[in-house]
N, C-alpha and C positions, 0 to 999 in steps of 0.2 A: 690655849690656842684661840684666838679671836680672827674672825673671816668678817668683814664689811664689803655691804654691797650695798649701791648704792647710798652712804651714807649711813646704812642701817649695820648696827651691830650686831653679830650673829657668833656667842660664842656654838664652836661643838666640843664635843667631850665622849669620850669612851667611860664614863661612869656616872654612877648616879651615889646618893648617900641613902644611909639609912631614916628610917623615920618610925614614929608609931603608930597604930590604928586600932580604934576599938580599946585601948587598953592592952594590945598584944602588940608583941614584937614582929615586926615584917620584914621583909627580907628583899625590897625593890631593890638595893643594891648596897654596896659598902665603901667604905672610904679608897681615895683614889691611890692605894699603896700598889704596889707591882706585882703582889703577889693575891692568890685566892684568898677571900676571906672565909672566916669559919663557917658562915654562913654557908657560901659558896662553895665552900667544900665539900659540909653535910649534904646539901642536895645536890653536888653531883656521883658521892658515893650511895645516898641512898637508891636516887633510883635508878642510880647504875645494876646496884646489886637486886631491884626489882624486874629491872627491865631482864639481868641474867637469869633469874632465877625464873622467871615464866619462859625464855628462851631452852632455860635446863631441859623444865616439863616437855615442850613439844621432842626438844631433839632424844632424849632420853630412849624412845622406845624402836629411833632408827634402828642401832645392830642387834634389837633381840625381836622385832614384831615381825618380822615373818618367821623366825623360829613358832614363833607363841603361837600365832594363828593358825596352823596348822589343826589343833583341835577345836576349834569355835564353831559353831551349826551354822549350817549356812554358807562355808568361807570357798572361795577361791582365789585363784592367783590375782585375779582383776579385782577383785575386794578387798583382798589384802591391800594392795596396791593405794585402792582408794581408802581408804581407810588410814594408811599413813600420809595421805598428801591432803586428805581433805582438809583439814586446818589452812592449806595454803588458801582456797579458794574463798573462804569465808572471810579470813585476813586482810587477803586482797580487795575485797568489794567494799570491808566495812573500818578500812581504819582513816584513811581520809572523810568518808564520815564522819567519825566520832571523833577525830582532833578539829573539825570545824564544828560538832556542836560544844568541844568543851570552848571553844570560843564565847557560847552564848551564855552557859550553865556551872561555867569553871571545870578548871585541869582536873583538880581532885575527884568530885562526884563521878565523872566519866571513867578515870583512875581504877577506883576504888570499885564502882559498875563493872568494867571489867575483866576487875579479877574477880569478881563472885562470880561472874557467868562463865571464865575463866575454871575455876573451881569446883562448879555443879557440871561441868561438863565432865570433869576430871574424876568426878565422884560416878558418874554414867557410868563410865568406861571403865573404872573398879569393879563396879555390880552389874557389868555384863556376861551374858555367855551366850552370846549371837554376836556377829560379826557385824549384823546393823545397827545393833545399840552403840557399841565400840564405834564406828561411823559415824550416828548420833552425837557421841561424846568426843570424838575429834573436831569435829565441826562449831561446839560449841567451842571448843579450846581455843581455836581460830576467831571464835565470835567475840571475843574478849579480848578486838583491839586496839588494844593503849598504846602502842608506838609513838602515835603522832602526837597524843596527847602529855606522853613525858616528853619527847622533845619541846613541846611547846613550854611545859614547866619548866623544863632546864633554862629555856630563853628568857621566862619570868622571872630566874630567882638568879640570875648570872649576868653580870657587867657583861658590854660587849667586847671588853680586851679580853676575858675570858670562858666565853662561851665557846670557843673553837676547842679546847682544853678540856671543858665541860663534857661537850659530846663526844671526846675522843676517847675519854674514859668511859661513857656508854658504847663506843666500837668495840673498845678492846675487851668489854667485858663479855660481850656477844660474843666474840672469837673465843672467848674462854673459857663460855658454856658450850658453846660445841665441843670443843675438845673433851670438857671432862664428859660431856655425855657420851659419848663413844668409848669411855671408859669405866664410867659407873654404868653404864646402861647394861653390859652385861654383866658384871660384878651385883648388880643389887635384882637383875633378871633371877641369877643362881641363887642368891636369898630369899628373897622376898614375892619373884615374882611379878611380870606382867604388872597382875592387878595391883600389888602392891607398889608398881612404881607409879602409875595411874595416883595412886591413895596418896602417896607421900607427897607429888606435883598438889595435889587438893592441900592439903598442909598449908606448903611452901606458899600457895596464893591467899591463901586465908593470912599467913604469916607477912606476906605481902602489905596487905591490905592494913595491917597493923603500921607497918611502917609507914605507910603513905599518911595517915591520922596522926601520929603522934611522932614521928623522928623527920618527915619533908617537912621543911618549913613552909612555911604561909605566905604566898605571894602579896605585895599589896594589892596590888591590880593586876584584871588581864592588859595584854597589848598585841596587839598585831605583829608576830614576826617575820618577816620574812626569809628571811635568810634559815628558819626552822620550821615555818607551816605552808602549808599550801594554799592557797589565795584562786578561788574559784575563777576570777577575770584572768587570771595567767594559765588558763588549763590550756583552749587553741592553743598558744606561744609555745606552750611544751610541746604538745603532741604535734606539732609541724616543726619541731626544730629538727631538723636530719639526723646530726650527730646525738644529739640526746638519744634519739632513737635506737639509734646504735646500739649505746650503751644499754639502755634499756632490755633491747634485745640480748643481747650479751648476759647482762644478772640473770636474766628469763631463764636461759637456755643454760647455763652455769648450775642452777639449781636444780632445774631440770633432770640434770646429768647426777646433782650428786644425791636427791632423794629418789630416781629412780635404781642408782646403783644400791642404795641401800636395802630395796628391796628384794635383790635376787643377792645380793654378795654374801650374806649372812647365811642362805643355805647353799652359795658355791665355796666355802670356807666349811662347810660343816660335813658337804658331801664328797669333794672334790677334793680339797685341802687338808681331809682331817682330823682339822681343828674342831674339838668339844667349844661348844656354846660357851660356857664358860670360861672360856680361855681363851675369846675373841678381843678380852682387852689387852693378852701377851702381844699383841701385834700391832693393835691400835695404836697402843702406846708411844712405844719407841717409833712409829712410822711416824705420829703426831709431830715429835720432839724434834727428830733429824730433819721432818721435812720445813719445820720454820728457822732452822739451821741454814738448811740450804735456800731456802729465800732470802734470804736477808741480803745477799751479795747483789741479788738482782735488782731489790726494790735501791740499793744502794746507786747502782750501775742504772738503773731508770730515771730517780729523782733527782739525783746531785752529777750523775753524768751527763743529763739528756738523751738518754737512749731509751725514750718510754713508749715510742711506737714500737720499736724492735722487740724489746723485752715484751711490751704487752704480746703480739703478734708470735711472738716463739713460746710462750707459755700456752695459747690458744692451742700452736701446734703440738708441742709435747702433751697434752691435755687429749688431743686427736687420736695422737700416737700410740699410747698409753689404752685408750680404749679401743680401740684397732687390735691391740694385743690381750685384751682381755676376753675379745671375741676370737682368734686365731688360735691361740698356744694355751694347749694346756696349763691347768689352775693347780700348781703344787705348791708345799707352803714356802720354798723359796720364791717361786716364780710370782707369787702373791707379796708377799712382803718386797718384789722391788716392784713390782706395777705399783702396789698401794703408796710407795713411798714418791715415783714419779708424778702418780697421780694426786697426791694431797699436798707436795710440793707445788703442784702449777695450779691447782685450784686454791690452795692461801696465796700465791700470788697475786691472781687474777681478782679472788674477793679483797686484796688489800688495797690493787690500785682502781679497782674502778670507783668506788667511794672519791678517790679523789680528781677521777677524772669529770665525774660528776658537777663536780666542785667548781673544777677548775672551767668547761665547756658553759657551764648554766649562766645564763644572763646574769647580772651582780643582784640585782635586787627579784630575781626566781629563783634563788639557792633551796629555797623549803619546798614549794609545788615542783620542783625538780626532781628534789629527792624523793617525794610523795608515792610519784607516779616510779621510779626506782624501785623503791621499796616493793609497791604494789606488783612489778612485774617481777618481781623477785618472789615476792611467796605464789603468786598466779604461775610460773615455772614451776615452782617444787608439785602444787597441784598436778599439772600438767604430766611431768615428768614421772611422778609415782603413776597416775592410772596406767601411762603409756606401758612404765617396766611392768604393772601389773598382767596387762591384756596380754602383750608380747610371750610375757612369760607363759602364760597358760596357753596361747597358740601355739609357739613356737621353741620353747625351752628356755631353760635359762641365759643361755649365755644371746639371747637374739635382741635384749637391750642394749648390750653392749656396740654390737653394729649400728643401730642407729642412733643410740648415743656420737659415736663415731661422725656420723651422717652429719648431725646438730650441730657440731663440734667446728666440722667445716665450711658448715653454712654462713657459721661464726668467723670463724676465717676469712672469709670470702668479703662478710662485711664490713671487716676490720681492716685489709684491706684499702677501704677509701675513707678510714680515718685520717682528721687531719690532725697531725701532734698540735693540744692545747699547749699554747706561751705557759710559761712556769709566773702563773700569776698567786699574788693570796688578797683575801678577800677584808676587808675593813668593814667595820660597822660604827655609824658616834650618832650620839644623842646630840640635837641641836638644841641648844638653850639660849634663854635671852630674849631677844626681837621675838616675834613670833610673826608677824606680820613680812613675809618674807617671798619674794619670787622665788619659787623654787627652780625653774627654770635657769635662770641667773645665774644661780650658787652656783648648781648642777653643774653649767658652762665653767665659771671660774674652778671647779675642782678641778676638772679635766682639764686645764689650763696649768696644772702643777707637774714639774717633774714627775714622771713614773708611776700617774695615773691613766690608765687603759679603761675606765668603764666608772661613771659616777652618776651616781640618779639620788631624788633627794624628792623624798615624800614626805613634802608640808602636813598631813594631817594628823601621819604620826611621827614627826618630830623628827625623822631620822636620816641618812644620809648613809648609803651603800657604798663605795669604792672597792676596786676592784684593781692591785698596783700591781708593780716590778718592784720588790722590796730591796732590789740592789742599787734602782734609782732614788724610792721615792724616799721622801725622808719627813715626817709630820711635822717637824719644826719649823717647817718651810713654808707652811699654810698659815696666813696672813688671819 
């Protein structure tokens, strides 16, 4: 594709080629074929499978750590509490951080950083037996994070036609360590042990950290991404965007709901329900399985219907509903397995589509400082949410989270509400090559100038060119 302006030739391109450096093989990008290269593919399995398997470690000890705790010096209901959500708060402050200093110092070393301190936190909370150390050693867990820092890799080592692929396989692997942890987590509780799941997370990150040295390939260069880092001059733009807010609040309170329930449901299934500790994954299970069963109709009847305000907004409420009943009606193991299955049905909803409402609301060229702050009120909720069920709990008994879960739920409601349904856009990214010497301003104009482009910005310094289309209009062969 060749775009002249003003006389000046300005090819763009969604790819780049290979090259060497140093006598090692690098991995800026691969030949312009349709599909991922090998390359391309190595690093978006490995640090899919890093990014999972540190996600395993924190969710692991949701359905067994208030069992566990019970015997640790020192412990109460509001410790327990903090002590599973602390990771959220330390996550949140410090991972937009460290994906802007791997900007300065590279992806890897910060990577690699932390999963040791990822690791030694892990190792704490093995060799506790106080309830502060275990706090201690969550907090580090959370201190160790690389999120923004493997998105930013993945953007390094991934053509732009395939970088939306790239991280979609790091969504789906998240979603996958949740699930299995809520299944391993009491199966290797009944083994092993608390401290031995703590021990094994210490492994896994060490294991980590081998992969990230010798199986990620080697970026040639850093580069600026936008559309996967956070970009400190677009922080204002975010936090006054209304609708981002929203959402933002939304992930907040989402998480909120579901590491606060984790801390009191574990002993209303143990006391109330019956169910042995060990036999909290008979339920987990199958409640997992059916409830992305039964999502899949909706996310179908949202995205390819256009019914993604409705659906979002009735999953909020069945999410409401569902917790309303967990405070009301007694906790039997029928009457648990269909709340649980109601309720993990509208929360995989609702975590599947706000990622892409995200997506779709965020200015084209703030898609990464979008997500950043996303993310961030995403584990600041889980924080939140665990003290909250912790205090509640020890005031007021178990089931008095669930009411104001309930509360949260609507408040959600309420703001969603004056959502406005984002157009069904998707997002373009192309390397500008050639001229260099180039008004970016101009292009900019002339992009927007094409069929079934809605949003076009072109940042001369890094080379690049944002669009943001109607893929039913736009058509790239069409651009001059």
């Amino acid at each position: 594709m060749r775009l002249c302006l003003a006389g000046q030739p300005v090819n763009i391109r969604r790819f780049r080629s290979y090259r060497q450096k140093d006598g090692r093989k690098v991995s800026q990008a691969a030949s312009p074929g349709p599909g991922m290269s090998r390359t391309e593919l190595r690093a978006a399995l490995s640090l899919s499978g890093i990014y999972a398997l540190r996600m395993l470690g924190l969710f692991m000890i949701l359905p067994v750590f208030a069992l566990y705790a019970a015997d640790l010096e020192g412990v109460t209901p509001a410790l327990t509490g903090l002590a599973i959500g602390v990771y959220g708060v330390t996550q949140a402050l410090l991972q937009i951080p460290a994906g802007l200093l791997s900007d300065r110092i590279g992806r890897k070393p910060v990577i690699v950083g932390g999963l040791l301190v990822f690791a030694f936190g892990s190792v704490l909370a093995a060799l506790a037996d106080s309830i502060w150390l275990i706090i201690l050693g969550r907090a580090l867990q959370g201190a160790g994070a690389i999120a923004a820092a493997i998105m930013a890799l993945v953007a390094d080592l991934t053509r732009e036609q395939h970088r939306i692929k790239a991280m979609a396989m790091i969504g789906m692997s998240i979603g996958l360590s949740f699930a299995l942890a809520l299944i391993l987590g009491p199966v290797l509780g009944n083994l092993i042990g608390v401290p031995g799941i703590f021990a094994l997370t210490a492994v896994l990150a060490l294991g980590g950290v081998l992969v990230v040295l010798f199986v990620v390939p080697r970026p040639a260069d850093l580069r600026i991404h936008r559309e996967a880092e956070a970009i400190p001059a677009q922080f204002g733009r975010i936090l006054t965007h209304g609708q981002l807010l929203r959402l933002d609040a939304g992930i907040f309170i989402l998480h909120a709901i579901l590491t606060g329930t984790f801390v009191v449901l574990p002993l209303l299934l143990r006391d109330e329900a019956a169910v042995l500790a060990s036999d909290h994954w008979k339920i987990y299970l199958p409640v997992l399985l059916c409830s992305i069963a039964l999502m899949i109709p909706f996310i179908i009847l949202a995205e390819r219907r256009g019914h993604t305000r409705t659906v979002f907004q009735g999953a909020i409420t069945l999410l409401m509903l569902v917790l309303a009943g967990l405070y009301f009606l007694p906790l039997t193991l029928p009457s648990a397995v269909v709340m649980l299955l109601v309720f993990f049905t509208a929360f995989n909803l609702l975590e599947a589509m706000l990622p892409s409402l995200i997506s779709r609301v965020a200015p084209v060229d703030c898609r990464g400082t979008a997500m950043g702050f996303y993310s961030s009120s995403q584990f600041m909720g889980a924080f939140v949410g665990s003290v909250v069920a912790g205090w509640l709990h020890g005031q007021f008994g178990l089931h008095a989270f669930f009411l104001a879960a309930a509360g949260a739920a609507l408040l959600w409601l309420l703001l969603a509400l004056g959502m406005v349904p984002p157009a069904k856009l998707s997002n373009f990214v192309y390397r500008l090559t050639g001229q260099s010497a180039v008004d970016p301003a101009g292009l900019a104009d002339r992009l927007r100038r094409q069929a079934g482009v809605a949003e076009a910005v072109v940042v001369a310094e890094e080379g690049v060119a944002y669009l943001k289309v109607d893929r039913q209009v736009f058509d790239e062969a069409s651009l001059p």
